[in-house]
C-alpha positions as CSV (number, residue, x, y, z in Angstrom):
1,X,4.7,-13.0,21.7
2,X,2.7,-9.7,20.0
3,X,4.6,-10.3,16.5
4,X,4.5,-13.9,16.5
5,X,1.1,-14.6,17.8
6,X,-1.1,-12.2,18.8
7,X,-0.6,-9.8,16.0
8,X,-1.5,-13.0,12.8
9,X,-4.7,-13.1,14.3
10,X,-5.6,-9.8,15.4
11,X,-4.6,-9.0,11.2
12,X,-6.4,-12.5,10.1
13,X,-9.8,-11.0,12.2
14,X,-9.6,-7.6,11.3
15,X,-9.3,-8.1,7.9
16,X,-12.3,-10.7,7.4
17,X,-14.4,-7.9,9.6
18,X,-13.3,-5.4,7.0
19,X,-14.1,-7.0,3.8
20,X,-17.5,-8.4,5.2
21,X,-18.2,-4.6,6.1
22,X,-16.4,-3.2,3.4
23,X,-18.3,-6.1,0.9
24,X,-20.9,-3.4,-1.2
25,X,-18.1,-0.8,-1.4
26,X,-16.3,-3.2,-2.7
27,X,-18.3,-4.7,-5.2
28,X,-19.4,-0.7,-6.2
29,X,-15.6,0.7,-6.7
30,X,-15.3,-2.3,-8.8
31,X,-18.3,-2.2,-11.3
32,X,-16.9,1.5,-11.4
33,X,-13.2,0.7,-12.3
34,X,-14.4,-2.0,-14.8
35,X,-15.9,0.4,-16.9
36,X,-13.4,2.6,-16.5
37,X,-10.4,0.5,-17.4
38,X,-11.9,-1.8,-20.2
39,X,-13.0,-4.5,-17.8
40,X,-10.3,-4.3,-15.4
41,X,-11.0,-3.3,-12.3
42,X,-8.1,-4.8,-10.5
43,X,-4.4,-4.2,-10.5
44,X,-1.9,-7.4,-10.0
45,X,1.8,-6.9,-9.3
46,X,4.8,-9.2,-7.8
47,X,5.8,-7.1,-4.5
48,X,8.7,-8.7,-1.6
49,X,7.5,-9.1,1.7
50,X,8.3,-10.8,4.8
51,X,12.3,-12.0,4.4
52,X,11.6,-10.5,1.0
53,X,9.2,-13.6,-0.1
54,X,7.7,-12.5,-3.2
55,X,3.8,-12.0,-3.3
56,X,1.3,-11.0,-5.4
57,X,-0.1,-7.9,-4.5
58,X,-3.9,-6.9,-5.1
59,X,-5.1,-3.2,-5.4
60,X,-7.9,-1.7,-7.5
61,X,-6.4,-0.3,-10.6
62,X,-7.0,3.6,-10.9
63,X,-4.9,4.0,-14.2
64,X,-5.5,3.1,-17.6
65,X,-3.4,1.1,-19.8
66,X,-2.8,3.9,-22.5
67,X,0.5,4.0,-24.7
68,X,1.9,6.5,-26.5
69,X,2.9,6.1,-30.1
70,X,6.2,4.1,-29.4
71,X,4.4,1.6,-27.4
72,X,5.4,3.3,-23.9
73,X,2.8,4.0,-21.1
74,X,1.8,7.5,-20.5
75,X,3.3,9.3,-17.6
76,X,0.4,8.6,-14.8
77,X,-1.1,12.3,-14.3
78,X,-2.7,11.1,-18.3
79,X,-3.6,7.6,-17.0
80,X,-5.4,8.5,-13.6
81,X,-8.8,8.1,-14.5
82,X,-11.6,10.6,-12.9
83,X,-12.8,7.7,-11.1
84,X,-9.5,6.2,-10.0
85,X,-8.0,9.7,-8.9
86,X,-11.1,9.7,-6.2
87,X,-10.3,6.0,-5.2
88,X,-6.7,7.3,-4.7
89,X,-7.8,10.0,-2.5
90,X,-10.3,7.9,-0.4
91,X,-7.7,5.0,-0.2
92,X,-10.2,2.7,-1.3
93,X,-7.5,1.6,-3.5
94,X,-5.8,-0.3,-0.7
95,X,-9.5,-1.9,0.6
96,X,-7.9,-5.2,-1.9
97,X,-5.4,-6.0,0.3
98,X,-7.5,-7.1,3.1
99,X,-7.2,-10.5,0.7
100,X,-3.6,-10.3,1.1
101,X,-3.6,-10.1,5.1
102,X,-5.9,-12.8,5.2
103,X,-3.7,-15.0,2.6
104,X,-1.0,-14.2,5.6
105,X,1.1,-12.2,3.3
106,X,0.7,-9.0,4.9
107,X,-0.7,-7.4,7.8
108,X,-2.7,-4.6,8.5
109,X,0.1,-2.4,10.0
110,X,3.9,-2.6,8.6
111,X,6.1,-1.2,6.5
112,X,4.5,-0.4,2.7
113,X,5.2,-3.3,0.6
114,X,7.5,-1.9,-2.4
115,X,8.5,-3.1,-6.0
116,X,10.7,-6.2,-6.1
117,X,13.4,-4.4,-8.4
118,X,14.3,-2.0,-5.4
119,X,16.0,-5.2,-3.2
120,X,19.5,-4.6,-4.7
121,X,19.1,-1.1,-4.2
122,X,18.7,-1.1,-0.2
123,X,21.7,-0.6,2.1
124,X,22.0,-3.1,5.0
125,X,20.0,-0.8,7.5
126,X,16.9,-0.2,5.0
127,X,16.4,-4.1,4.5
128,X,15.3,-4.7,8.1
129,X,12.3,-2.9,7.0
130,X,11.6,-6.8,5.3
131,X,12.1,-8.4,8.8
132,X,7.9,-8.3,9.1
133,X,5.1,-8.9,7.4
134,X,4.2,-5.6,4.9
135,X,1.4,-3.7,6.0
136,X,-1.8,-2.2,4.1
137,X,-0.7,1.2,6.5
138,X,2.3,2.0,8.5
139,X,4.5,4.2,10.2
140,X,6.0,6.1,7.4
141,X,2.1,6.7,5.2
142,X,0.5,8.1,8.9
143,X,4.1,10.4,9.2
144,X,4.1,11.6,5.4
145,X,3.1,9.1,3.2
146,X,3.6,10.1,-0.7
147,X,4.7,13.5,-0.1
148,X,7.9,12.7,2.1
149,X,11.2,11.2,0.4
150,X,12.3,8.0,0.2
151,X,15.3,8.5,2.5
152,X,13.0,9.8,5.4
153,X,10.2,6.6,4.0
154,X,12.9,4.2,5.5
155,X,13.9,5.6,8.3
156,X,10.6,5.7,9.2
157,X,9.9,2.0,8.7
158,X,12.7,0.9,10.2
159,X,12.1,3.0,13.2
160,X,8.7,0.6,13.3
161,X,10.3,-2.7,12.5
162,X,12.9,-1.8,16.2
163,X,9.9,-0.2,17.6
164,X,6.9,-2.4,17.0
165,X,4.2,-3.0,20.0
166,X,1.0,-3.1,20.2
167,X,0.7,0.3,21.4
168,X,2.3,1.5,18.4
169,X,-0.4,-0.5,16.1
170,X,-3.4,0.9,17.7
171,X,-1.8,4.5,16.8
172,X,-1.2,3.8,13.1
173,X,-4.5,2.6,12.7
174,X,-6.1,5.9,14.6
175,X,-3.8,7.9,12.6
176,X,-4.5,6.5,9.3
177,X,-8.0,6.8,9.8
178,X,-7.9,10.7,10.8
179,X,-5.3,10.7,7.0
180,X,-7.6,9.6,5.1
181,X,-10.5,11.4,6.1
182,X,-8.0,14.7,5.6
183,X,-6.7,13.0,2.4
184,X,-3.2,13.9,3.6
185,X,0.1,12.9,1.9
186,X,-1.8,10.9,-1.3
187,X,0.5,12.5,-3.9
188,X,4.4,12.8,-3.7
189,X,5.7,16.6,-4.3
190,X,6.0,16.3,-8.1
191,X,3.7,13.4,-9.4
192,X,0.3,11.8,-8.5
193,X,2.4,8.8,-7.2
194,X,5.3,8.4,-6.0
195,X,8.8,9.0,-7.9
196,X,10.6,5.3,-8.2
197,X,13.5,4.8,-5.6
198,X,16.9,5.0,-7.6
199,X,19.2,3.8,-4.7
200,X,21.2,5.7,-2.2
């Protein structure tokens, strides 16, 4: 009943009541970002979500563009713009995807929505983490977020996808709010973002 009901509209409500509230922070981060990145303030990318249904996914973009000589990007610690390494740290990065909740694509609490080219590389336990909607926050970014691996990332969202109430909602959402305002767990161990998942 919670999941399949209750939960859509609790995300579809929340989410309009965020960007409505969230509306001149928005529109600030973005006039910011746009001068920053050459005019692009946004950041687009293909991401799997519920029974791994492809979406687009819509963040602020904190990184430049820049190449190096052979046409490569730079690693990010040279992209991360002054601007976009304080987004990052506020999480105002993730404010976009209150589109994508209200589009029904994601909700406001599940597992982090990953890149597309990591679905052959899950074993049969870490694909259940697909069997709900994605979430702006979830149980793995208020127990770690960047600076845990990837092995202890999944157990952590499947724990959540076998675990899910709405209880357990209401404690994400007061634990990512105490996260950010510590800025805990915004960079991995060894980069500003986290290192790609290479399979088990």
């Amino acid at each position: 009943m919670y999941l399949v009901f209750i939960k859509p509209i609790l995300d579809f409500c929340l989410a309009l009541f965020g960007i409505l509230i969230a509306l001149p922070i928005l529109i600030m981060t973005a006039l910011l970002l746009a001068i920053a990145n050459k005019g692009k303030p946004f950041f687009f990318q293909i991401r799997p979500g519920k029974h791994e249904k492809l979406f687009n996914i819509i963040k602020f973009k904190t990184m430049t563009d820049a190449k190096d000589v052979h046409g490569n990007l730079l690693p990010d610690n040279q992209r991360l713009t002054r601007i976009g390494s304080f987004v990052r740290k506020t999480s105002l990065d993730e404010i976009p995807q209150l589109f994508n909740v209200l589009k029904g694509e994601m909700s406001l609490i599940g597992p982090r929505p990953l890149l597309s080219e990591y679905l052959p590389l899950y074993n049969d336990i870490q694909k259940k983490r697909h069997q709900v909607r994605p979430g702006i926050t979830g149980w793995a970014q208020v127990n770690g977020r960047n600076s845990i691996g990837w092995e202890e990332k999944f157990i952590f969202d499947v724990y959540y996808v076998n675990n899910f109430s709405f209880a357990m909602d209401l404690k994400v959402l007061f634990l990512t709010i105490k996260k950010v305002l510590l800025r805990e767990g915004v960079t991995s161990v060894t980069s500003v973002s986290m290192e790609k998942f290479k399979g088990n």
